[in-house]
C-alpha positions as CSV (number, residue, x, y, z in Angstrom):
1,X,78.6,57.2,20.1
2,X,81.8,59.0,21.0
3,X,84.9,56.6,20.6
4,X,88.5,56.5,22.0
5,X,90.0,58.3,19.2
6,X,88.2,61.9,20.0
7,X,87.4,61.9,16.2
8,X,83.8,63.2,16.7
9,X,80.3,62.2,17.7
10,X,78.9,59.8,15.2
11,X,75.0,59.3,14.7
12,X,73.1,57.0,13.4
13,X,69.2,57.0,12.7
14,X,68.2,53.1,13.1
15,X,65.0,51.6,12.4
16,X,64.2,48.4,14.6
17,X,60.9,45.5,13.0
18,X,60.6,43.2,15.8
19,X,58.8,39.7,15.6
20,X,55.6,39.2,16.9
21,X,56.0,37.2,19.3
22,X,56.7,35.9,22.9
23,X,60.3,36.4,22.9
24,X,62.5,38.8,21.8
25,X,63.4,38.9,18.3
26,X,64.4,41.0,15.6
27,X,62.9,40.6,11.7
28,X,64.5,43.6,10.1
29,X,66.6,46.5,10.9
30,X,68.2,49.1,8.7
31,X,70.6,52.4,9.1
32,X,68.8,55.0,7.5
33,X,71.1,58.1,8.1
34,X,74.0,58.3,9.9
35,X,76.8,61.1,10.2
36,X,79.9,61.9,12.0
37,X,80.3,65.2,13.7
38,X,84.1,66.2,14.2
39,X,84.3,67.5,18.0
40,X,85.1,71.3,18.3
41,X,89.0,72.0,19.6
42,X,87.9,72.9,22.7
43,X,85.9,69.8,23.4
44,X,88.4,67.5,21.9
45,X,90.9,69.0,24.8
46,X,88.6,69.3,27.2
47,X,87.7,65.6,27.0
48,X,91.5,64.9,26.3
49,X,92.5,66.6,29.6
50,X,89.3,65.7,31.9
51,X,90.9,62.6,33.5
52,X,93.2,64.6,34.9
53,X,91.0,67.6,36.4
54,X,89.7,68.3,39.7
55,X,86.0,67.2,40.8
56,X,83.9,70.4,40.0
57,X,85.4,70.6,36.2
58,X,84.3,66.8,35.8
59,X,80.8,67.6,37.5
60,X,80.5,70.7,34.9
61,X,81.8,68.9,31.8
62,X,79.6,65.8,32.5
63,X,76.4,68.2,32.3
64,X,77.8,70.8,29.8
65,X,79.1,67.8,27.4
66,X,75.1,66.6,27.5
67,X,74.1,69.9,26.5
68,X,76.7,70.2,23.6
69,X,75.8,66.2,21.9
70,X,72.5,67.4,23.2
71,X,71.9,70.4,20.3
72,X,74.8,68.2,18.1
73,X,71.7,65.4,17.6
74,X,69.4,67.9,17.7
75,X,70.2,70.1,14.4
76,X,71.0,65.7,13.2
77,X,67.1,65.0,13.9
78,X,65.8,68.8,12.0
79,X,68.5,68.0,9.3
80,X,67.4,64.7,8.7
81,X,63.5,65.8,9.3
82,X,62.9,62.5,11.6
83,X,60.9,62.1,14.9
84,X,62.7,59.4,17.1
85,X,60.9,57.2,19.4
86,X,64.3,57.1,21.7
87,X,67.6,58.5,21.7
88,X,70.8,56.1,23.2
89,X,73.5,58.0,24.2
90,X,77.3,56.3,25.2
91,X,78.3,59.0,26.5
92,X,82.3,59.2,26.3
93,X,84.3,57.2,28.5
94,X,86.4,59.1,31.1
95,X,87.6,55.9,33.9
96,X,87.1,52.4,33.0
97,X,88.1,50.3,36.2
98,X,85.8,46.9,36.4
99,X,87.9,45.9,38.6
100,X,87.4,48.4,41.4
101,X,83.7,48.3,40.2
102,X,82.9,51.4,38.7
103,X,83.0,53.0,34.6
104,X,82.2,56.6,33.8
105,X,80.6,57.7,30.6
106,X,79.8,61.5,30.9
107,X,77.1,63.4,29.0
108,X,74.5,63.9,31.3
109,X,71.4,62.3,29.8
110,X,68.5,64.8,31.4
111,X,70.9,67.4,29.2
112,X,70.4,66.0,25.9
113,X,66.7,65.0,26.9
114,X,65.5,68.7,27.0
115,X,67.2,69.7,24.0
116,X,65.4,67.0,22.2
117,X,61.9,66.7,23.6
118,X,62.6,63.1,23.4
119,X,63.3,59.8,25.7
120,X,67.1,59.3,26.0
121,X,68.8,56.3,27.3
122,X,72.4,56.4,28.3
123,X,74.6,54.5,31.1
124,X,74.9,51.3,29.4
125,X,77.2,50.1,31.3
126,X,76.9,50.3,34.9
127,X,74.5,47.6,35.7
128,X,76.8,44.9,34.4
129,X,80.0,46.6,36.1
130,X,77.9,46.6,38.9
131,X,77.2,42.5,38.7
132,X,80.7,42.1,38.7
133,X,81.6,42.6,34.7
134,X,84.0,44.3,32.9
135,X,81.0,46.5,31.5
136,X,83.1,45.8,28.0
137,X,83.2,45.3,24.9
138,X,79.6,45.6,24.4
139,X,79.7,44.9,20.7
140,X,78.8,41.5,21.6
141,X,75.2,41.6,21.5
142,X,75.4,44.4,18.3
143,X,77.3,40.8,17.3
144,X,74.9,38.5,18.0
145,X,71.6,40.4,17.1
146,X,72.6,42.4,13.8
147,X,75.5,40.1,12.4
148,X,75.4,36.6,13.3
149,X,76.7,35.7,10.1
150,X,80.1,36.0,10.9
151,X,82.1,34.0,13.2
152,X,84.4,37.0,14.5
153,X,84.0,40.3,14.8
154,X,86.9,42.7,14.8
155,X,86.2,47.0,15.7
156,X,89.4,48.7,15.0
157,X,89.1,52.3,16.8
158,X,91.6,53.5,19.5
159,X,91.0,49.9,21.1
160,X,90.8,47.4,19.3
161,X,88.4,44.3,20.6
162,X,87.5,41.0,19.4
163,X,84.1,39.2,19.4
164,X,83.7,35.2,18.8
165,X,80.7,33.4,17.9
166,X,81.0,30.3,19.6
167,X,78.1,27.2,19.5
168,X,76.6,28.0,23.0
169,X,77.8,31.7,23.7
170,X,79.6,34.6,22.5
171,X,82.9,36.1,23.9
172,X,84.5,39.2,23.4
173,X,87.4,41.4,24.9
174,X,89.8,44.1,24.3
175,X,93.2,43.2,22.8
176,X,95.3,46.2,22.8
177,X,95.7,50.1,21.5
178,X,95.2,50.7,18.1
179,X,94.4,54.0,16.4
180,X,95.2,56.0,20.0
181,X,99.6,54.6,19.2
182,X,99.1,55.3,15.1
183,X,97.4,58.9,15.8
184,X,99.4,59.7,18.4
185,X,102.5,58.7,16.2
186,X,101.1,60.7,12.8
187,X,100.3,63.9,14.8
188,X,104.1,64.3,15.6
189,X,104.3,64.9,11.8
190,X,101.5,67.5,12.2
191,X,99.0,65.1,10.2
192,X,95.6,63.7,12.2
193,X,96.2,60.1,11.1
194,X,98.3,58.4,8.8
195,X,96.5,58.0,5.6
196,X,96.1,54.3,4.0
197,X,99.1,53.3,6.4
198,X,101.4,55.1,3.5
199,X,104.3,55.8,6.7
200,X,103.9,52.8,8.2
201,X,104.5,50.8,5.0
202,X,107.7,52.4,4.6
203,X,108.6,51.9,7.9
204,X,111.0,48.8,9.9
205,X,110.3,46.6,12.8
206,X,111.9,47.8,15.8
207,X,112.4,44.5,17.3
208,X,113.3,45.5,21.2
209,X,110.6,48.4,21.1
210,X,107.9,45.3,20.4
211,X,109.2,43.1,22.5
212,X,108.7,46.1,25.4
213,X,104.9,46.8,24.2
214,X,103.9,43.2,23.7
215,X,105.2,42.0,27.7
216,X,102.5,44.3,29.1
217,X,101.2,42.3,31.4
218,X,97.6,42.9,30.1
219,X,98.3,41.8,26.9
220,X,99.5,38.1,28.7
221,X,96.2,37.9,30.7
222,X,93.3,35.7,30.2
223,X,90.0,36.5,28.9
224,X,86.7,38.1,30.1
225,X,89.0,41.7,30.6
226,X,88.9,45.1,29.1
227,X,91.1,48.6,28.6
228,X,91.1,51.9,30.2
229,X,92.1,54.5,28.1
230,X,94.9,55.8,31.0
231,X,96.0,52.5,30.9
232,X,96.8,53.3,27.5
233,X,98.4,56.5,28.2
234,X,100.1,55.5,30.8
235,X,101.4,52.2,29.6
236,X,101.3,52.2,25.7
237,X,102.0,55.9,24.6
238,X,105.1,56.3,26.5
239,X,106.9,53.4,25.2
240,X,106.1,54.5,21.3
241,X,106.6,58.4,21.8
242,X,109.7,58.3,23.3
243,X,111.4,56.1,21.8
244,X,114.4,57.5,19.5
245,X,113.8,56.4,16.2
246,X,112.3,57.9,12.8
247,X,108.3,57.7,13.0
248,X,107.5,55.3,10.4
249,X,109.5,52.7,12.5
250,X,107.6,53.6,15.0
251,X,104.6,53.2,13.3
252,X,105.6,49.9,11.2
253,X,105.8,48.5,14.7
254,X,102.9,49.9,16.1
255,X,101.1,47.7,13.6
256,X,103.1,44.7,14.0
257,X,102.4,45.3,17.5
258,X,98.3,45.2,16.9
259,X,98.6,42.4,14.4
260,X,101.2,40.4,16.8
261,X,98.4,40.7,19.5
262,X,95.0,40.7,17.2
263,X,96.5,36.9,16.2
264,X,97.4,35.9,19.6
265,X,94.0,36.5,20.9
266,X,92.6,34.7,18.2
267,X,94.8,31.4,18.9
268,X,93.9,31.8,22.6
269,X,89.9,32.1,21.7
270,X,91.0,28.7,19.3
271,X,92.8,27.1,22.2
272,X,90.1,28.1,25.0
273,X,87.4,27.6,23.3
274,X,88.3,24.1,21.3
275,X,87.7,25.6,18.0
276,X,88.2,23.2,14.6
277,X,91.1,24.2,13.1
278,X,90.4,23.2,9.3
279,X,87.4,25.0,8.4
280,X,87.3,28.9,7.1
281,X,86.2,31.5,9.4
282,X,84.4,34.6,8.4
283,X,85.7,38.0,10.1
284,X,83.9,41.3,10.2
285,X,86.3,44.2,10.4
286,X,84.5,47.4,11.6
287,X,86.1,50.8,12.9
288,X,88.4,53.5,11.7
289,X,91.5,51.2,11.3
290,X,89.6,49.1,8.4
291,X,90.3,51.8,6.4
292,X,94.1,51.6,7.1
293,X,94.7,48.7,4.5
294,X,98.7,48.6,5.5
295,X,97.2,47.7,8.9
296,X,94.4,45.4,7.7
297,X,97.4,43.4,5.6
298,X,99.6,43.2,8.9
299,X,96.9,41.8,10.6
300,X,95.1,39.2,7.9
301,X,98.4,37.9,7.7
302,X,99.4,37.7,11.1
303,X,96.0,35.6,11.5
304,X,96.2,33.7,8.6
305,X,98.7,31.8,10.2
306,X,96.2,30.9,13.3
307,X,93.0,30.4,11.6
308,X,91.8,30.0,7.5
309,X,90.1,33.8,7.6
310,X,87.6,35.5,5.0
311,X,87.9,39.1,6.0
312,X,84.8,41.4,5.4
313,X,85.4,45.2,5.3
314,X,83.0,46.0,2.7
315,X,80.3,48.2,4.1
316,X,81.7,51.9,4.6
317,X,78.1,52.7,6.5
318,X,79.4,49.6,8.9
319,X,82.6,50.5,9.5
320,X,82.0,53.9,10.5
321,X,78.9,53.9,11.9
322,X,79.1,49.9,13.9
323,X,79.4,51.5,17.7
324,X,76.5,54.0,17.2
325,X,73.8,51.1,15.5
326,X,75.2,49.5,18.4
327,X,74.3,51.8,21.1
328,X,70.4,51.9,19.0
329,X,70.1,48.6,19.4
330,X,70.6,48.5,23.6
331,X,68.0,51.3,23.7
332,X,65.6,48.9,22.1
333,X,66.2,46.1,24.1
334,X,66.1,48.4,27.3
335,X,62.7,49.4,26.3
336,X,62.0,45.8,25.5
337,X,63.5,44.7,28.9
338,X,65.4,42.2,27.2
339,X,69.1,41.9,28.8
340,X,71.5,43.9,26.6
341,X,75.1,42.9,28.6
342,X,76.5,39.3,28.2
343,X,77.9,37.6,31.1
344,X,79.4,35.0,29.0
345,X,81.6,38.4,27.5
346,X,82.2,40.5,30.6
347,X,82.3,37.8,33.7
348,X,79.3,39.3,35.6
349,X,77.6,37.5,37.2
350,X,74.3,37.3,35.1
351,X,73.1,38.9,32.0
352,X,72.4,42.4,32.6
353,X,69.7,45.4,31.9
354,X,71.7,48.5,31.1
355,X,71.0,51.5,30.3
356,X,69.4,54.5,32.9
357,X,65.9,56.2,30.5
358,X,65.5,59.9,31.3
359,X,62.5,61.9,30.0
């Protein structure tokens, strides 16, 4: 899985026990190994820069990134001495527009086939896209497979996206940047992130510069819908960059900002949906920004005031390692031909089968 935030590739060696029997089910399932491999400089700027670049240096960087994650998971399966039955590849996302029907996720999959010997299954989510879906968040069925125990789902990594458990169906959707605005922020005081939130805490609300941010017209619209990342470079990065005013302020509101828009999604899941009011929800926060706890605080509060919320950020392996179990799990129901895309998520127009198998 390769994220938002450029941080690296992370890998995760899953082990799937299905039930015996006529329908698809699962009766154990574990992590076993998992590690995050921090990109190279040149591939973090290539990929950085690739949105903007001409035809041929996408073409190449879609078949040369396969080959790099390709020996990356390669020295992973020697290291870890393991023989997979499949490899699932995300790819990293270059253009995410649903709405003109079409997402790209480069890292050619015949690439990282041959350096591997092994099935690979990447494309995840084109079919759905295709059937008229956003193609995203595609935590959802990670959500309702792997961790039905909770009643929302939370992954904090340059996007942030929500998942709800709901009697009949599950519904999920991305809220708003996260970690892309704090980064961003925290490398204009030569650090990669800010540690712990220790800037932000020390930071004041800039009231005019969220008001800006949170009248984004995406952030007013209704769900099934989903985020580009130029969408937030275009939209979001400007507004907290250029703004004149010390960076902790800046960052203190970016996570008012997340918090702001994180509890405003939940109240319009609670109003959409119908959801009792009085009882106490279980959350599962997963991502890089569970491990901010300034942010975690901005938001448990913000939400506290929609919905009585238990919030679970526990599990380290879970946290890091959510998206790529994720992307194990789709492989498996791919081979299984199970559908691995919810409509009731994205809008398409029926459960989809994603995922292309090379090899």
């Amino acid at each position: 899985m390769s994220g938002s935030s450029l941080d690296g590739l992370d890998i995760a060696h899953c082990k799937f026990e299905l039930e015996d029997v006529s329908t698809f089910g699962i009766a154990n399932w574990e992590l076993l190994q998992a590690q995050t491999i921090p990109y190279s400089e040149d591939w973090q700027k290539r990929l950085a820069e690739l949105p903007h670049q001409d035809a041929r240096t996408f073409a190449a960087a879609h078949v040369q990134y396969g080959h790099y994650i390709g020996g990356l998971v390669q020295s992973f399966i020697k290291k870890q001495n393991i023989s997979p039955d499949c490899i699932a590849s995300h790819g990293h996302t270059i253009f995410h527009h649903p709405e003109e029907r079409f997402t790209t996720q480069i890292g050619d999959g015949t690439a990282i086939a041959v350096h591997n010997n092994c099935k690979v299954i990447s494309d995840f989510r084109a079919m759905d896209v295709a059937l008229g879906g956003q193609g995203a968040p595609l935590a959802a069925i990670a959500d309702k497979w792997l961790f039905s125990d909770y009643d929302f789902m939370l992954n904090i990594g340059g996007i942030i996206n929500i998942t709800a458990q709901l009697p009949n169906k599950y519904v999920a959707f991305d809220i708003t940047a996260a970690n892309q605005i704090l980064n961003a922020l925290a490398q204009q005081l030569q650090l990669p992130y800010d540690e712990d939130g220790q800037i932000a805490a020390k930071g004041n609300i800039i009231s005019d510069l969220l008001a800006s941010v949170n009248q984004l017209p995406y952030l007013q619209s209704s769900y099934p819908k989903s985020l580009d990342n130029g969408w937030v470079r275009t939209n979001v990065l400007p507004l907290f960059l250029d703004y004149k005013a010390s960076i902790s302020d800046r960052l203190r509101t970016a996570c008012e900002h997340i918090a702001q828009q994180t509890a405003l999604s939940l109240q319009q899941i609670v109003q959409s949906e119908q959801l009792e009011s009085s009882r106490t929800y279980q959350l599962l926060a997963t991502g890089g920004g569970a491990f901010n706890p300034f942010l975690m605080d901005c938001i448990e509060q913000a939400c506290q005031a929609i919905l009585p919320l238990e919030i679970d950020r526990s599990r380290k392996d879970l946290i890091e390692f959510k998206e790529a179990i994720l992307m194990a799990l789709m492989a498996v129901m791919r081979l299984e031909h199970v559908p691995n895309c919810l409509a009731s998520v994205t809008g398409a127009s029926r459960d989809a089968l994603g995922g292309t198998i090379h090899g």
